[in-house]
C-alpha positions in Angstrom: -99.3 159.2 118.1 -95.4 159.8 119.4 -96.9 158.7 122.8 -98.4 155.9 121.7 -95.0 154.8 120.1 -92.9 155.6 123.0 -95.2 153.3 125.1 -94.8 150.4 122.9 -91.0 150.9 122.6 -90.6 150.6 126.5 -91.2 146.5 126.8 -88.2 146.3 123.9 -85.5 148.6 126.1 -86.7 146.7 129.0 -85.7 143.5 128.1 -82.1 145.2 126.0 -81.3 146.4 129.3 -82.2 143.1 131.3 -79.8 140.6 128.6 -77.5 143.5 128.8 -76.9 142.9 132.6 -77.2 139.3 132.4 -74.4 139.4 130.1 -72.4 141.0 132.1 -73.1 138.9 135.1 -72.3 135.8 132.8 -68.4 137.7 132.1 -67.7 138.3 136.0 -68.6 134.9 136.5 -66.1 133.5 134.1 -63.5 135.5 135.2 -64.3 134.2 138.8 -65.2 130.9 137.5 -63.8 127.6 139.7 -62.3 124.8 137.4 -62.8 121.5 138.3 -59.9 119.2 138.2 -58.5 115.5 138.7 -55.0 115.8 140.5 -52.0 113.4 140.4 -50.4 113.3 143.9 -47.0 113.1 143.5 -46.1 112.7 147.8 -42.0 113.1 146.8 -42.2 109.3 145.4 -40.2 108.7 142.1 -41.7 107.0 138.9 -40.6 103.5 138.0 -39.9 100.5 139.2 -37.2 100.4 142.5 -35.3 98.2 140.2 -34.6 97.8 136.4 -33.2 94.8 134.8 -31.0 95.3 132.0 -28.4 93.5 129.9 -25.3 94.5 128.0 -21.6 93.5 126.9 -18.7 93.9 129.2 -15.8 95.9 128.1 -13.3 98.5 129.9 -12.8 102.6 129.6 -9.7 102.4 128.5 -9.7 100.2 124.6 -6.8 101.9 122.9 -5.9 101.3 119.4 -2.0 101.5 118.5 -0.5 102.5 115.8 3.3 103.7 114.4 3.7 107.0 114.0 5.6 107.0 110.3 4.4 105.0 107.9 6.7 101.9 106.5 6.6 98.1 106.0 5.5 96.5 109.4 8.6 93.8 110.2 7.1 92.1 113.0 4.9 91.2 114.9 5.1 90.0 118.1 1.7 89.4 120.2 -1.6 87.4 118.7 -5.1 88.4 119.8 -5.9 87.0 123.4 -2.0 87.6 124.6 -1.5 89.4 128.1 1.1 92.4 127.6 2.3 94.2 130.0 3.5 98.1 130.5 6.2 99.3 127.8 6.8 95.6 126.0 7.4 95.6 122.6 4.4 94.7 120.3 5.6 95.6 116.8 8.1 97.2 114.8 8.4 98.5 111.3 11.5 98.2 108.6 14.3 100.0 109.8 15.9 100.8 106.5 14.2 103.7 104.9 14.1 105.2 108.7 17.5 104.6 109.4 18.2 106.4 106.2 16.3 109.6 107.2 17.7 109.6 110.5 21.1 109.9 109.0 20.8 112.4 106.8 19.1 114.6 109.4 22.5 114.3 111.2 24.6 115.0 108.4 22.7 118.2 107.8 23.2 118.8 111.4 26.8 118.4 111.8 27.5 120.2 108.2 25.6 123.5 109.7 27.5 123.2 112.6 31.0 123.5 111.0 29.1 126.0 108.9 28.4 128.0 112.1 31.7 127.6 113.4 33.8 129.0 110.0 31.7 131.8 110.0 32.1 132.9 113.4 35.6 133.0 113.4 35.5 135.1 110.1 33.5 137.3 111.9 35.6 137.6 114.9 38.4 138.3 112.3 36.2 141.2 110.6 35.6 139.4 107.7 32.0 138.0 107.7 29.2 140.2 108.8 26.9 140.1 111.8 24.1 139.2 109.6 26.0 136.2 108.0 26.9 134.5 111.5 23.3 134.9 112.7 21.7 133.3 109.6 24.5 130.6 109.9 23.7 130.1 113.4 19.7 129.9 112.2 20.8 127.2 109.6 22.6 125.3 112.5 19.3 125.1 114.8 17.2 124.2 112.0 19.3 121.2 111.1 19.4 120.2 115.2 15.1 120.7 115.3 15.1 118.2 111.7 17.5 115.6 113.8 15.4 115.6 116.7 12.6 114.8 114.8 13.6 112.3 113.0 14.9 110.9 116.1 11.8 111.2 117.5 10.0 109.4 114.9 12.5 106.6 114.6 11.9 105.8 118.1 8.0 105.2 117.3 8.5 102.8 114.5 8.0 100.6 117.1 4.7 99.5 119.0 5.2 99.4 122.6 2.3 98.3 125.6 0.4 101.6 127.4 -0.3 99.3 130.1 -0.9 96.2 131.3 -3.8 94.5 129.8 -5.1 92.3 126.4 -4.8 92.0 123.0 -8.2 92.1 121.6 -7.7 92.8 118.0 -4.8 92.3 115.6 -5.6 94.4 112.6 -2.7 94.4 110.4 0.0 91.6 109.3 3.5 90.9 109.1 5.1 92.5 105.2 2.1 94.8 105.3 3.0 98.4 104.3 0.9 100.8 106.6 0.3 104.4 106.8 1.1 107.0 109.7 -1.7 106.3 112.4 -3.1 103.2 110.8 -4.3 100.7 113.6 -2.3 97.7 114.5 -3.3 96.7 117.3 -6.7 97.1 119.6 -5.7 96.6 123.3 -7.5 97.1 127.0 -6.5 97.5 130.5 -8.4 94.0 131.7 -5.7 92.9 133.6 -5.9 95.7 136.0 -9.4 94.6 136.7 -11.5 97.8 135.7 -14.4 95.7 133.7 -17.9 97.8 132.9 -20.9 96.8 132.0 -22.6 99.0 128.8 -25.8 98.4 129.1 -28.6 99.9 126.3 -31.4 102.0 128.3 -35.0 103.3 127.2 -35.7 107.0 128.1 -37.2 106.2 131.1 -34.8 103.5 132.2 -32.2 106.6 130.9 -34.7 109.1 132.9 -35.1 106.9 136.5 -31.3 105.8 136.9 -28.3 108.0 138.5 -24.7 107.3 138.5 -23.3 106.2 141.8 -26.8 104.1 141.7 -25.8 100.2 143.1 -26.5 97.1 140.7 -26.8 93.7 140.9 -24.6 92.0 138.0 -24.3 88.5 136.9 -21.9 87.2 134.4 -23.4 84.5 131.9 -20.7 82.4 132.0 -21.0 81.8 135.8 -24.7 80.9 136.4 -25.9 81.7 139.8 -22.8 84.3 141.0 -23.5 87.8 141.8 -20.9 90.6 141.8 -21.8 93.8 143.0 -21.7 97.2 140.9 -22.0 100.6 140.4 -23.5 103.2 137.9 -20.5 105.4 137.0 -21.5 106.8 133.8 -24.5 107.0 131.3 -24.3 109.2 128.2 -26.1 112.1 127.3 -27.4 111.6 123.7 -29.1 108.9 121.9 -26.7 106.2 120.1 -28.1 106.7 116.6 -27.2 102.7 115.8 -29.1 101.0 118.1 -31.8 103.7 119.0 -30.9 103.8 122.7 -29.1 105.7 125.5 -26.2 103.6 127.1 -25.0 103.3 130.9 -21.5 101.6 132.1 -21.5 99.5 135.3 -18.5 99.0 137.0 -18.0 95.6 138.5 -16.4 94.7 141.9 -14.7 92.4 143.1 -14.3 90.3 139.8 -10.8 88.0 139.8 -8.5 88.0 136.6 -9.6 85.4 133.7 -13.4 85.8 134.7 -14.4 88.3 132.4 -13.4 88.2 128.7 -13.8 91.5 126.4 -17.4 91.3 124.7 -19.1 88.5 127.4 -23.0 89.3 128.1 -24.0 90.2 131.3 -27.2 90.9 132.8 -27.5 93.6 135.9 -30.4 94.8 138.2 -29.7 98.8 138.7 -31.6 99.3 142.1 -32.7 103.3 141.6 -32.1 104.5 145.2 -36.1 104.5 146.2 -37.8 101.9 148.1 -41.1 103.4 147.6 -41.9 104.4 143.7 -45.0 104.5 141.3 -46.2 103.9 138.7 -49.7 105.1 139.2 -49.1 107.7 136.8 -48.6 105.0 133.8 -52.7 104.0 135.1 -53.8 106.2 132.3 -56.8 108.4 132.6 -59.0 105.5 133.2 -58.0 105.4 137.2 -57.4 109.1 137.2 -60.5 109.5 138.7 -59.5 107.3 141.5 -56.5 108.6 142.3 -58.1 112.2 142.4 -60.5 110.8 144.9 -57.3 110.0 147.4 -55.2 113.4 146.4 -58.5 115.4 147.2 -58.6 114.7 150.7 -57.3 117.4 153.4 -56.2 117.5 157.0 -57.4 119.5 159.7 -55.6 122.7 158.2 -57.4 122.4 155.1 -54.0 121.3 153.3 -53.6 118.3 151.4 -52.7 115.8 153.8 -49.1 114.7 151.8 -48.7 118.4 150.8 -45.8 118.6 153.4 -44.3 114.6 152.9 -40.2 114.9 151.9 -40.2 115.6 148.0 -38.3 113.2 145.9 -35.1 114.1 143.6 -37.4 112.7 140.3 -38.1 111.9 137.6 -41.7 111.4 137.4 -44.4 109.9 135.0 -46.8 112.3 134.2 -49.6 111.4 131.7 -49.8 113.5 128.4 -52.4 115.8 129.1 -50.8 117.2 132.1 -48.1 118.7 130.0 -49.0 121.9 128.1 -47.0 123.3 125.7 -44.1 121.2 125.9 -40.8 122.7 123.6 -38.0 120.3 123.2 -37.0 119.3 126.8 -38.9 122.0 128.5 -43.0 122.5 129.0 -45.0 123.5 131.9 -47.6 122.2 134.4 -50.0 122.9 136.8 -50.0 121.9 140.4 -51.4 122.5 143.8 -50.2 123.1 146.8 -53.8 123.6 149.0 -56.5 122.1 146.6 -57.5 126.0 145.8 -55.8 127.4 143.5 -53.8 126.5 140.2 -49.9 127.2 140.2 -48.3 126.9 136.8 -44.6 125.6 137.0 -41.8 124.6 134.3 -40.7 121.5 134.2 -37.5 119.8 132.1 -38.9 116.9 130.3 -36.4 113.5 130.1 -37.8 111.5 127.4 -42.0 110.1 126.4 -42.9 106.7 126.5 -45.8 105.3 125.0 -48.3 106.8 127.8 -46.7 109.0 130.0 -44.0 111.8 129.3 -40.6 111.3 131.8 -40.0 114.9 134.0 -36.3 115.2 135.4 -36.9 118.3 136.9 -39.4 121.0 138.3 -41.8 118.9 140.5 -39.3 118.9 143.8 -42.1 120.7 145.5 -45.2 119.6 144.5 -47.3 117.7 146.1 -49.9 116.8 143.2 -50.0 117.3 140.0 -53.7 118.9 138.0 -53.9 115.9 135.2 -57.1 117.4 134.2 -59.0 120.8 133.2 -55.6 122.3 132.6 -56.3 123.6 129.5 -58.7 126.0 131.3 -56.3 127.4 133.9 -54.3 130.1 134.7 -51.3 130.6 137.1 -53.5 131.5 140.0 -56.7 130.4 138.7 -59.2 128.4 141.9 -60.0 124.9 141.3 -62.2 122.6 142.4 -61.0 118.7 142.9 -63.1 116.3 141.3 
């Protein structure tokens, strides 16, 4: 009877033993599994447009608002908005009375410590006053001289004088006003010395694709059909919270006095640096195919054949999908280098538009981009291009 069970019970281990070793066949071949992919190639080119068109207000880097330094009862004023003033003229002055009045009794207190100072050193010289007593008179006496010079000092900026040659572009106070130390009087600018900018508001990829020393076409509204030529010299490095944007100044050549007011509109076309740039990445995954199609072919050494073109500076436009688990300004992304095998870098991420994310930094050397199957992959893991 045991033999007749043992016979039945062989079929059973039979076929354990036989799904037992396809299931381990089924695990090696995972682990050596090939992912197929769609790639992006990326052939050094930058993402944008060669030029963006953008608009602003022209305006100077050095607006200054002046202001006394004591407070007092403003006397006069002596510029209206729109004036030219030049370096060191007078603009404004306050009521001399009350800081006469201080000045004066800062010297009094001066000259009475001095004579203070004097009796008691010659009592000391005669034995009579101690050392200590000359040393605090002669503390008293350099007190009273530090109060004088202050109030010297603050007497002579009761006045309002020109930082440099320029504009009046705001008056802010009146004549009889009383004012507080600091409060602004005047808003003034350097125009006359030519330095005009052009603030222009951005998008994150405009912010993203644009460099400072990058050349510009500008053209001033109030002169149809002139161009001037410019220069990217600055573009800031947070978001302006008013108007939802990142700014960038132009500086304009050439321009002669009287062309330019303070707050004109001016349009400019910021020319990026690249005469050859993309936007195939902003296709969406609807051409992705495509474009796999052209990345997948290889030259003679089995390398892609742009693998080795001259990589561009960035930034790039890389759809969504190809960015995995992307922190704040950094993520990572896959790439290849020989159609074979997966490399997983870190990138520094710009900004996100509607379809694409903007990459500053990281893709130097890559010569495509995995846009697909990424979520299967592994530094080092072998693909297969679509």
């Amino acid at each position: 009877m045991k033999t007749i069970h043992a016979i039945l019970l062989l079929p059973v281990l039979a076929v354990f033993v036989a799904s037992c070793g396809d299931n381990k066949a089924a695990e090696n071949k995972t682990a050596t599994e090939v992912i197929p992919v769609k790639l992006l190639p990326l052939n050094g080119q930058r993402a944008g447009s060669a030029a963006i068109a953008v608009s602003g207000q022209f305006t100077t880097d050095d607006e200054t608002m002046l202001s006394f330094k004591v407070g007092g009862i403003i006397q006069s004023l002596l510029v209206k908005e729109g004036d030219a003033i030049r370096t060191g003229q007078l603009l404004a002055t306050l009521n001399p009375t009350e800081i006469n009045a201080q000045v004066m009794q800062a010297q009094l207190g001066f000259e009475k410590a001095q004579r203070d100072y004097n009796r008691v050193l010659h009592l000391y010289q005669d034995s009579v006053a101690t050392l200590e007593q000359l040393q605090n008179a002669k503390t008293g006496m350099s007190i009273a001289e530090e109060q004088y010079k202050s109030a010297e000092f603050n007497r002579s900026h009761a006045q309002i004088r020109a930082t440099s040659n320029g504009y009046v572009l705001r008056k802010l106070a009146s004549e009889g006003q009383l004012v507080q130390p600091g409060t602004a009087v005047f808003e003034t600018n350097g125009a006359q010395s030519g330095n005009w900018l052009l603030r222009v508001d951005l998008s994150n990829k405009q912010w993203a694709a644009i460099r400072q020393q990058d050349k510009a076409k500008v053209e001033i509204e109030s002169l149809t059909g002139k161009t001037f030529e410019g220069t990217v010299v600055r573009k800031t490095e947070g978001l302006n919270q008013n108007s939802g944007t990142f700014k960038a100044d132009i500086r304009v050549n050439g321009v002669e006095p009287g062309v330019i007011a303070y707050g004109m509109f001016g349009t400019a076309v910021i020319e990026t640096g690249s005469s050859k740039m993309t936007d195939r990445a902003n296709e969406g995954a609807g051409n992705s195919a495509d474009i796999s199609g052209r990345a997948a072919g290889t030259g003679s050494n089995g390398m892609m054949k742009d693998a080795n073109s001259s990589s561009g500076k960035g930034p790039w436009s890389i759809p969504y999908d190809a960015l995995m688990e992307g922190d704040g300004s950094t993520g990572y992304v896959f790439i290849t280098t020989d159609n074979k095998t997966a490399k997983k870098v870190t990138v520094t991420i710009g900004g996100m538009e509607k379809d694409v994310v903007i990459i500053t930094k990281g893709l130097e050397n890559a010569p495509a981009l995995i846009i697909s199957g990424s979520a299967y992959l592994t530094d080092g893991s072998p693909i297969s291009v679509k």
